[in-house]
C-alpha positions as CSV (number, residue, x, y, z in Angstrom):
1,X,0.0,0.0,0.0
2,X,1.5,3.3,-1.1
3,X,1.2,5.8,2.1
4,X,0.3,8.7,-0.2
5,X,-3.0,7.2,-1.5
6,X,-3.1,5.7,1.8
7,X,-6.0,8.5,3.4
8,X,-8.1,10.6,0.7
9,X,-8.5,14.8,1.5
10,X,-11.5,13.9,3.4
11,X,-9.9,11.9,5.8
12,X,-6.5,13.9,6.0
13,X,-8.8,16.9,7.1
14,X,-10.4,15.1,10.1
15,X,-7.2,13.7,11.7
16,X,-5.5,17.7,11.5
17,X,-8.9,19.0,12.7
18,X,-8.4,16.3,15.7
19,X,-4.7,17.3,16.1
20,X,-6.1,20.7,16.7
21,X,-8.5,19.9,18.9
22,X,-5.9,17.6,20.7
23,X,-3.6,20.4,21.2
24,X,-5.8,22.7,23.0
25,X,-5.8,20.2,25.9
26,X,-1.7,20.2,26.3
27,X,0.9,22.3,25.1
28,X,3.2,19.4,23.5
29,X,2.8,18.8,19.8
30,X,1.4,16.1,18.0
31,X,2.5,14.9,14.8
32,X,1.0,12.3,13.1
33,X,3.1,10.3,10.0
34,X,2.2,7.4,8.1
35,X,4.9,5.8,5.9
36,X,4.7,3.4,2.9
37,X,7.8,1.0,4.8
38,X,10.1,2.1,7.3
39,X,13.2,0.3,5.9
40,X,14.6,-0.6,2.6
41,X,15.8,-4.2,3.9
42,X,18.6,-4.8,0.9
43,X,19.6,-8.0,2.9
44,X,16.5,-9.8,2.7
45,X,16.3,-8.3,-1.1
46,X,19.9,-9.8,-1.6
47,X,19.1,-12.9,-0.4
48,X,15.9,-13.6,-2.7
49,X,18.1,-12.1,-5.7
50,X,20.5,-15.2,-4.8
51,X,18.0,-17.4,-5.1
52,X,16.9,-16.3,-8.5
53,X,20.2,-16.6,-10.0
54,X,20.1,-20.4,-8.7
55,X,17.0,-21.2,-10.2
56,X,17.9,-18.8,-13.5
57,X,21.2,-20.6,-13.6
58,X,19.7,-24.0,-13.1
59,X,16.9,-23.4,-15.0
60,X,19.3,-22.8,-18.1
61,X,21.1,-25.5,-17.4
62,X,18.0,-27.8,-17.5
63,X,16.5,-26.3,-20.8
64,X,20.1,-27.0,-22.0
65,X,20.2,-30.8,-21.7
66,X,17.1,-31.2,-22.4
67,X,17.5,-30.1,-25.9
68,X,18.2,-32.6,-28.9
69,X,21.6,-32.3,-30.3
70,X,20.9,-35.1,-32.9
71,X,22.3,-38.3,-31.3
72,X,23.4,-39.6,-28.3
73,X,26.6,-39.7,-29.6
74,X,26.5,-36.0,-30.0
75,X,28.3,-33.8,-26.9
76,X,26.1,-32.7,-24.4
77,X,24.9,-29.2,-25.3
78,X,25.3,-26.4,-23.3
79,X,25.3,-22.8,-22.6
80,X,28.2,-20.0,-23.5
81,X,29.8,-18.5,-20.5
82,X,28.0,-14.9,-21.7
83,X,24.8,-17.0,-21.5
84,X,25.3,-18.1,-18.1
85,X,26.3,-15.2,-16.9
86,X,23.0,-13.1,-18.5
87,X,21.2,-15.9,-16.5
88,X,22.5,-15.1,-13.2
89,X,22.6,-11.1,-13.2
90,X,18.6,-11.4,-14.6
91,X,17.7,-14.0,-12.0
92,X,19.4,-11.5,-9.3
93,X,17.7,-8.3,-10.7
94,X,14.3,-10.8,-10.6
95,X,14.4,-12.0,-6.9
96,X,15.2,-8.6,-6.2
97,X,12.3,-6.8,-7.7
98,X,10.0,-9.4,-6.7
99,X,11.2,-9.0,-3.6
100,X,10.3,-5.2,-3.4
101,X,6.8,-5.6,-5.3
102,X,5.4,-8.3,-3.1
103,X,7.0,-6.9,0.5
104,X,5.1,-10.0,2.5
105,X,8.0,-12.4,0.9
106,X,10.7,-10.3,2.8
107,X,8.9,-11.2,6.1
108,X,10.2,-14.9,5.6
109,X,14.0,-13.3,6.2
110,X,13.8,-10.6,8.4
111,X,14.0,-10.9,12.2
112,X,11.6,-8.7,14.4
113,X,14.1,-7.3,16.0
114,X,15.4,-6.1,12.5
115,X,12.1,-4.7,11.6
116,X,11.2,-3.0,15.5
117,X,14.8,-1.1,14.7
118,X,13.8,-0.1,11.3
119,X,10.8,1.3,12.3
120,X,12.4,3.1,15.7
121,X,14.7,4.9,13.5
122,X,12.9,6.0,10.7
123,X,10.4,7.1,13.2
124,X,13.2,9.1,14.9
125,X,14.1,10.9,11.6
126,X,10.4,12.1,11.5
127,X,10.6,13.1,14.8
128,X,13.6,14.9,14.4
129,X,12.7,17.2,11.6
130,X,10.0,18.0,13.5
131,X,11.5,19.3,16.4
132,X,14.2,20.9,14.2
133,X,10.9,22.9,12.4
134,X,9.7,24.9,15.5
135,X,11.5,25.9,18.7
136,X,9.0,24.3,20.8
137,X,8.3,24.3,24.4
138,X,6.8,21.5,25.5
139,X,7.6,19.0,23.7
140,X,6.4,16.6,20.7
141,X,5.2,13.1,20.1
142,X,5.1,11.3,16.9
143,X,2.5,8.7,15.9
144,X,3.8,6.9,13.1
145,X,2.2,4.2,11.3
146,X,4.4,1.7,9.2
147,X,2.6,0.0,6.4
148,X,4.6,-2.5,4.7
149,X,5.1,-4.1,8.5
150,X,1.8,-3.4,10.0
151,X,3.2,-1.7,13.1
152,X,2.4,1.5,14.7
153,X,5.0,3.4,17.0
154,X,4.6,6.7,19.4
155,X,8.0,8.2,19.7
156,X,8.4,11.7,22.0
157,X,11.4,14.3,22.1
158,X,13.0,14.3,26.1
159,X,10.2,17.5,26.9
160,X,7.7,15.2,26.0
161,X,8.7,11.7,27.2
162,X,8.4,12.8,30.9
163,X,4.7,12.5,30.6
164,X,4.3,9.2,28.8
165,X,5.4,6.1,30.4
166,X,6.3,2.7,28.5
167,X,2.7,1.4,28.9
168,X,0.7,4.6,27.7
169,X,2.6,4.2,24.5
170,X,2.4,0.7,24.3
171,X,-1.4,0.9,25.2
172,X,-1.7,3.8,22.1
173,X,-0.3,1.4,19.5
174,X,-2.7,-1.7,20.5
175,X,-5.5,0.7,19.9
176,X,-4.5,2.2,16.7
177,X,-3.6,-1.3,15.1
178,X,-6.6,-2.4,16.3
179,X,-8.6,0.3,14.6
180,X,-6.3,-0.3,11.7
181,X,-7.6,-4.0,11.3
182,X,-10.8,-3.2,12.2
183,X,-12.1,0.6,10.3
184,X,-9.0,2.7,8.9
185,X,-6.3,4.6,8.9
186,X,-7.5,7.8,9.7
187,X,-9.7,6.4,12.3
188,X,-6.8,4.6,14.0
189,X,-5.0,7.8,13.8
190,X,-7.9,9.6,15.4
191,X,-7.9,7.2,18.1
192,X,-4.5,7.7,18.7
193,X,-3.6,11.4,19.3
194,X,-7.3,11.4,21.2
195,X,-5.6,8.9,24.0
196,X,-2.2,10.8,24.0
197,X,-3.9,14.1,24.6
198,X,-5.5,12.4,27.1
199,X,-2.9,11.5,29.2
200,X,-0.4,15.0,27.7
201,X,-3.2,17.0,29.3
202,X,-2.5,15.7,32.6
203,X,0.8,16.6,32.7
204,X,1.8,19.5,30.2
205,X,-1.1,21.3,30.4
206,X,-1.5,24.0,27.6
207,X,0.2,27.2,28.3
208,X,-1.3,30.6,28.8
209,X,-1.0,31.5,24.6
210,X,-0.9,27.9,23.7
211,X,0.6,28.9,20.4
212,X,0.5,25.6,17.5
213,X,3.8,25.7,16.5
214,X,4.1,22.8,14.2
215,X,1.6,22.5,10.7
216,X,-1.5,20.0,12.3
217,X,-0.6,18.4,8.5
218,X,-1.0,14.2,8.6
219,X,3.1,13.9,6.8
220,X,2.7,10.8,4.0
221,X,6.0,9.2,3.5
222,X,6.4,7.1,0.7
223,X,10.6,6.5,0.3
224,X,10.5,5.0,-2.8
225,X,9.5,6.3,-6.7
């Protein structure tokens, strides 16, 4: 799924409206992001591009001997070097791009621990060109959605993380990929910066101007053309 078509204007307008209306119960910011994949996993890639030079190479190499060379007395035909070689680089360049078409294949090779680290820092890039947009006060959070891996992750700035413990966050991404499985995307995102307002308000309270210094924009991140 392609994160830009991902949520249609209709549904982009309803999560900002409910950043805004999120962000006059606390004074941190709230930035929502949704992202195509969070990692371009060239290992996994690799691997599947080895596999498709086997079966290209062996594949030749069975169409080979299977052809008729007029007599068993004939030598056993075969393929030029060049030919071989053409066989192996296109069976590479095919597992590969199969392999970043149909993303649920690299799932077979890559650890969860792999993917959780992808996803932690290209949710920390977001983050950080955030905060590096506004010189903020309070503090930020990121709710970042991941698409190709089906995981959701809240991220905050050191302002911010004072007020969210380990559990709040973990008990914001249950609900959004629940929402995610069970309405959409911009539901689950409503559902999310609802709950973290929630528990900001408590402790970062808006300000006396409670200025929005960050854009209430829904960021659509799709890394690849």
């Amino acid at each position: 799924m392609n994160a830009i078509k991902a949520l249609n204007t209709q549904q982009i307008e309803s999560v900002e409206e409910c950043i805004r209306e999120a962000e006059k119960a606390t004074a941190t910011e709230i930035v929502c992001a949704v992202a195509t994949e969070s990692g371009r996993y060239d290992r996994a890639e690799s691997i599947f591009g080895i596999l498709g030079s086997v079966v290209g190479l062996g594949g030749g190499h069975f169409i080979a001997r299977s052809l008729d060379n007029d007599g068993m007395w004939s030598a056993e035909p075969e393929f030029s070097l060049l030919v071989q070689m053409s066989l192996v680089i296109f069976g590479f360049l095919a597992g590969v791009i199969l392999t970043s078409i149909f993303k649920s294949l690299r799932a077979c090779v890559i650890s969860t621990s792999e993917t959780n680290e992808e996803i932690q820092r290209s949710a920390q890039i977001v983050l950080a060109d955030a905060v590096l947009a506004s010189p903020r006060s309070a503090g930020a959070v990121l709710l970042y959605i991941s698409l190709a891996e089906r995981r959701a992750s809240v991220l905050c700035d050191r302002l911010a993380n004072v007020a969210l413990e380990q559990e709040i966050l973990e008990t914001v991404c249950n609900a959004v990929l629940k929402e995610i499985k069970e309405n959409d995307i911009a539901q689950a995102l409503t559902v999310g910066v609802t709950l973290l307002a929630e528990h900001l308000a408590e402790k970062i309270p808006p300000g006396d101007s409670n200025e929005n210094e960050l854009e209430n924009h829904v960021l659509l991140i799709h890394p690849r053309p």
